[in-house]
N, C-alpha and C positions, 0 to 999 in steps of 0.2 A: 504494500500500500504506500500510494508516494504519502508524505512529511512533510509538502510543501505545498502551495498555493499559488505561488505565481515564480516565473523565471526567476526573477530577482530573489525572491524568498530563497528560493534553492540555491541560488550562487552564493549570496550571501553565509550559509548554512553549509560550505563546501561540497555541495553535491553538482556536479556536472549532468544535465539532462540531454535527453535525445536532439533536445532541441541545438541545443548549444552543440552536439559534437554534430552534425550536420552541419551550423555553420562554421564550428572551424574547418571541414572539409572543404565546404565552397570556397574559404577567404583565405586558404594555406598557411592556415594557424596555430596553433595546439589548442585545444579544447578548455584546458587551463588557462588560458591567456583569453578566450573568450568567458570564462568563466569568470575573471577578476572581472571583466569590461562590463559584464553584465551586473557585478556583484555593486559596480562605485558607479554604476547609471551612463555611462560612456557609451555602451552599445544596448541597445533593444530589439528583444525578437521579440516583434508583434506574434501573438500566438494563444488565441481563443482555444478554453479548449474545446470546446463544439465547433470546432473546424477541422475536421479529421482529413480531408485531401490535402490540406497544407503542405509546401514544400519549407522549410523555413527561413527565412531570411535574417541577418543582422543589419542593422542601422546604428553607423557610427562613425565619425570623421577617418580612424583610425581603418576606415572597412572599403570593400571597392563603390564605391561613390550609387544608391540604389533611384530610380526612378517611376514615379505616382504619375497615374493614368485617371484622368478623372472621366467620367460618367456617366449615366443615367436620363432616364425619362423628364418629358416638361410636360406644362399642359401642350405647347406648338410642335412636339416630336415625342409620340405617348409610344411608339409598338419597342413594344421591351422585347422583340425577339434580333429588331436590330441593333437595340444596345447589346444586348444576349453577344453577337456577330463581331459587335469592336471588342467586348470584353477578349472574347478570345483569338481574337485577331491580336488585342495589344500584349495580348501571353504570349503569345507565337512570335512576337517582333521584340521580347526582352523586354515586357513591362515588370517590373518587382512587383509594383501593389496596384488594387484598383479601388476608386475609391467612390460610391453610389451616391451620386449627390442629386435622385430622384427628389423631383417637389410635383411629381400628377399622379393621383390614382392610390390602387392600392399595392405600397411598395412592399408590402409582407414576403409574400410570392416570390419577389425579384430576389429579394435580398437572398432568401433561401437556398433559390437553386445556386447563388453565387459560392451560398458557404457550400452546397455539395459538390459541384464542379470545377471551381475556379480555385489551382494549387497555389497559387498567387496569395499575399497580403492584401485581405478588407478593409477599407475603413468606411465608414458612415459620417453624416454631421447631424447627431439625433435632429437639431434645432430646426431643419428643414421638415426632419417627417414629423413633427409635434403638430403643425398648423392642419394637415394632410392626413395624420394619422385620425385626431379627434374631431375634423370637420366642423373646426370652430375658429372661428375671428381668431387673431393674436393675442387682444386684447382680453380675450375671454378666455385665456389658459389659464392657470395656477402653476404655481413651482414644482407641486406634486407633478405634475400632466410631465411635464419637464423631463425628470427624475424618473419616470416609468417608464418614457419613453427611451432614456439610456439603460435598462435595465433591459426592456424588449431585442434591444440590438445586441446586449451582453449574450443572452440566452442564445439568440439566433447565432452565434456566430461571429460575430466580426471582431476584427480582430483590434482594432485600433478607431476612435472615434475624437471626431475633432469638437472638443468644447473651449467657447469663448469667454472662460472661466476672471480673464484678467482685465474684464474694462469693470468698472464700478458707477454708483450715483456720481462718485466726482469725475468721471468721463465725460458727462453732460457739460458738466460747466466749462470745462477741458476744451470740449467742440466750440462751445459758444464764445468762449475766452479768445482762444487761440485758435485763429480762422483759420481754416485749412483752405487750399485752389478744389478740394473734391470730398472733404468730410469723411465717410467713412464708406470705404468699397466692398469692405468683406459683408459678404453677402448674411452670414450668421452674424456676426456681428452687428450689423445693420437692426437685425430682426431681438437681437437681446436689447441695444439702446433705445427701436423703439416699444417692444413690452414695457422697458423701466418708468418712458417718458409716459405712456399710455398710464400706466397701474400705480407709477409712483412707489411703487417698489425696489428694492437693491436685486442684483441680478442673480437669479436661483443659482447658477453654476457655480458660482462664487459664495452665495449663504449658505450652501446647503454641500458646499465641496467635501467635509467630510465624509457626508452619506454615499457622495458618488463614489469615493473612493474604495468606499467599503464592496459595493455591485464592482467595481471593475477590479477588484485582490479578488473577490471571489469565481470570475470567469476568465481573468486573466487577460484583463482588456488595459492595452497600452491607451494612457491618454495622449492625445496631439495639442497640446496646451494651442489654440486657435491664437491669431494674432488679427482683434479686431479692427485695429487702431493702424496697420499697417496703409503706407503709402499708396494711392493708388494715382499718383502722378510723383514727377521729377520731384516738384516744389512743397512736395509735401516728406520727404525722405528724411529721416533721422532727426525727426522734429519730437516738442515735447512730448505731443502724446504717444507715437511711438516708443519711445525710449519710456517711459514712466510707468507705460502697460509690462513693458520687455521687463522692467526691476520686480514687479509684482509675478511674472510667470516664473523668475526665477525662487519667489516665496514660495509660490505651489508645485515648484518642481520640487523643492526641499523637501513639502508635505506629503509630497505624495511617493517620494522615498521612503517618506517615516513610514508608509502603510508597506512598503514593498511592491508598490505600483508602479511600473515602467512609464517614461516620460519621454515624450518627441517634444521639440519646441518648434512652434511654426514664427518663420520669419517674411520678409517684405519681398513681394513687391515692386513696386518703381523704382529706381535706386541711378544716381548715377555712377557709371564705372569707378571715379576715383572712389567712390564711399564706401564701394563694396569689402572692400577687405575688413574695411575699421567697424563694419557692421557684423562681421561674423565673429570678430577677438570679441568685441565687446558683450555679445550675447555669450559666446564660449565663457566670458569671465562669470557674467551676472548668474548665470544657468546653469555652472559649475562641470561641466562638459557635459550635457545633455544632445544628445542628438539634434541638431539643427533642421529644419525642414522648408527648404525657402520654394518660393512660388518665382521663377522667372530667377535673379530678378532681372526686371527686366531695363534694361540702360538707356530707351529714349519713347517717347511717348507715340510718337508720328509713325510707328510701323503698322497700322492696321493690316490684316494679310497679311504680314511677313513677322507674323510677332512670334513666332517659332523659332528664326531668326535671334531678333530681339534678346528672345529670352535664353538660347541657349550660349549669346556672348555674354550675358551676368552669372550662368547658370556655371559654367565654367572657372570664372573668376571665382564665384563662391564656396564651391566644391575643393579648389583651388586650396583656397583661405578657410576649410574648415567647416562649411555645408556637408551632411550624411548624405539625403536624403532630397532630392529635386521631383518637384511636383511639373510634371509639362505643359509647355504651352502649343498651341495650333493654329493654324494659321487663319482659325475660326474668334482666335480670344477677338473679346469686344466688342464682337459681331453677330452670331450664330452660333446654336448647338453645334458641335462638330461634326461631319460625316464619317464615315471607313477611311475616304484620304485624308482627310484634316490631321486622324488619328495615327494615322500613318507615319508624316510630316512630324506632328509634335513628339512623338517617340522616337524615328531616329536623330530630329537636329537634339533631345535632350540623350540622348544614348550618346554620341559625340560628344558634348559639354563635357557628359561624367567621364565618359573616356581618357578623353585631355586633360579633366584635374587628376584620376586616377594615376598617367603617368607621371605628372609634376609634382604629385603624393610620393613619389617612388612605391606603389602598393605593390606589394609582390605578385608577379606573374603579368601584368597590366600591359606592359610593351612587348609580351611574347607574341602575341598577334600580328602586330608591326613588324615586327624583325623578320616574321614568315610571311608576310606583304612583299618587305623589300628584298626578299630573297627571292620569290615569286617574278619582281618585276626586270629583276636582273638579267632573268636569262630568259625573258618574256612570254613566262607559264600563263596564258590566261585563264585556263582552269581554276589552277592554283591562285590564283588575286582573285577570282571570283566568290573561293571561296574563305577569304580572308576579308570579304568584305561585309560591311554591318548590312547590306542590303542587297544581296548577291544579284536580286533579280533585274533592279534599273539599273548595276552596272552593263550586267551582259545587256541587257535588253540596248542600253544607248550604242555598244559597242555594234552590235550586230543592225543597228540601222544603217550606222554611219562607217562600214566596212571601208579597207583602204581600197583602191584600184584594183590591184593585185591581192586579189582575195584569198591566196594562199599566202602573206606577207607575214609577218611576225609583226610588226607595228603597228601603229596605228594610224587611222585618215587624218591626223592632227598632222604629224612628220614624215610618212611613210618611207623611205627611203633615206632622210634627211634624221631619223631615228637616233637620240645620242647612245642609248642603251645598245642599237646594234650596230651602229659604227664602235662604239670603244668592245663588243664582246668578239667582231671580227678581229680586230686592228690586234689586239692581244690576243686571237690566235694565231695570230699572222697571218690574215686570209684576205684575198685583195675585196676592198671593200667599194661597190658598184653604187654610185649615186644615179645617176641619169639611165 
């Protein structure tokens, strides 16, 4: 019979779980060494235990850099068989987590077959299915309704649930005080400031955060401490109320240690390049190395369409500088639900991002792909680069439209002939080398 309750309980308690030696396999670690990580809050393996198809993952600066797939049904895009479609479409293209941020319908159903099918990391944001679940005004919830509703996602399975735990009544004043260019974008966030302003109330997540902690020690649910107060323009970046939520996340990351509760910290946002580094130390310091989990970020405002783009140059830089955990963006943000290609698009330019901070981490094994790319391209295997590559099929597919003349060639329509790789592999074997 296990003696513990959640990963953290058991690390702490030196017991190494199944969980944990799986991820030191994946992260060529010793199991002990994910064991302390998990033991001092540095790495989290989201891991319900009513999620039994789980593969398991770790999140941790110290881990290879993991990527969040977001979504789900609206009321404008309801057939949950083609979310159903991206979910496993973005498993199959190297998504870590997925994370159901349905607001139409009845999300019970969905949520389920996620936890049966999908080996992937869950997370949910109760605060969306509260309105949706009880089919009642915002304003006509209770804090209970709240609190039940994270206890319904505990049971079902998911494994990690994003609460907007750190804005407070003086967040109001905060807004009104100190103007923001865009106020508050986080969509849960949004919907706890206006309960508070509606009810006059302090915000359930936050009054009643010991209760929650006790449902997620009990199923083993990582919280995603939400970040309400994050930027959602340039000019709002690493401004008061950001920073003074982020001091308060790291009180509840402390609390929710004291329970044995695993802790992700969710970070910004709009950010510009220079800022991003000084935004991920200083969360690392406040949050005492809790898993980081940023959204983007993303570096200029003006990319509609190409905010995949966007966000995988901050996403990179952050990763970089100490981000776990990147949530993706598509070339749908600020526009549209995403389609199958949106989804596509935001998952490999964020699979790149992590790539590139992973080698700049020096993570072990991270550049052995690379090295068997540029061995590939040396002696120009295009099999072999095909399948070294994060998207094997629009390589070939581009290669095979745009063929050289000389369609038995070794090159490609770019140089053909004029090739530097095949003039310098002739010239050193001494072999006369034919341009024209």
């Amino acid at each position: 019979m296990e003696n513990y309750t959640t990963q953290m309980e058991a690390a702490r308690k030196g017991i190494i779980t199944p969980q944990m030696e799986a991820v030191a396999k994946d992260e060529y670690r010793t199991a002990e060494e994910i064991r302390d990580l998990v033991a001092r809050g540095q790495v989290a393996i989201c891991a319900n235990k009513n999620h039994r198809c789980l593969q398991p993952k770790g999140v941790g600066s110290m881990l290879r850099t993991k990527i969040n797939v977001n979504l789900g049904v609206s009321r404008d895009c309801k057939d949950y068989n083609i979310e159903m479609e991206k979910v496993m479409a973005a498993v199959n293209m190297g998504a870590d987590a997925i994370m159901d941020l349905s607001s139409h319908g009845n999300t019970q159903p969905f949520r389920k077959k996620l936890v049966d099918e999908c080996p992937v990391m869950l997370g949910t944001v109760p605060v969306y299915d509260s309105v949706i679940h009880y089919q009642r005004d915002l304003s006509e919830l209770t804090a209970k309704d709240f609190i039940d509703v994270i206890k319904l996602h505990a049971q079902d399975g998911v494994d990690f649930v994003t609460l907007h735990c750190g804005i407070t009544r003086k967040t109001i004043d905060q807004i009104k005080n100190h103007k923001r260019k865009m106020n508050i974008v986080s969509r849960g966030g949004s919907l706890v400031f206006a309960w508070m302003t509606m009810t006059g109330e302090e915000n359930p997540f936050y009054e009643y955060y010991d209760e929650i902690l006790e449902i997620c020690r009990e199923y083993d649910v990582t919280i995603s401490l939400g970040d309400a107060c994050r930027p959602g323009c340039l000019a709002d970046a690493t401004d008061v109320c950001q920073i003074e939520e982020l001091v308060r996340l790291g009180e509840l990351t402390k609390r929710a240690w004291d329970h044995n509760v695993q802790v992700m910290v969710e970070g910004p946002g709009h950010v510009p390049l220079d800022q991003i580094a000084a935004n991920m130390k200083v969360q690392s310091t406040i949050c005492m190395g809790a898993p980081f989990y940023v959204l983007g970020p993303l570096v200029t405002d003006i990319a509609p369409g190409y905010d995949h783009i966007t966000s995988a140059i901050g996403g990179a830089v952050a990763a970089m500088s100490g981000a776990a955990f990147l949530c993706y963006v598509t070339p749908a943000e600020h526009l549209a639900l995403p389609n199958v290609e949106d989804v596509k698009q935001g998952i490999i330019a964020s699979k790149i991002a992590a790539h590139a901070a992973d080698i700049a981490k020096g993570i072990p094994g991270a550049r052995d792909i690379d090295d068997k790319m540029a061995d590939a391209r040396r002696v120009l295997d295009w099999d072999a680069q095909f399948e070294c590559a994060l998207d094997p099929e629009t390589a070939k597919a581009i290669r095979d439209s745009r063929r050289p003349e000389d369609d038995h060639s070794e090159a490609c329509s770019m140089c053909g002939k004029f090739c530097a790789v095949r003039s310098m592999n002739k010239a050193l074997a001494g072999e006369y080398i034919d341009i024209l």
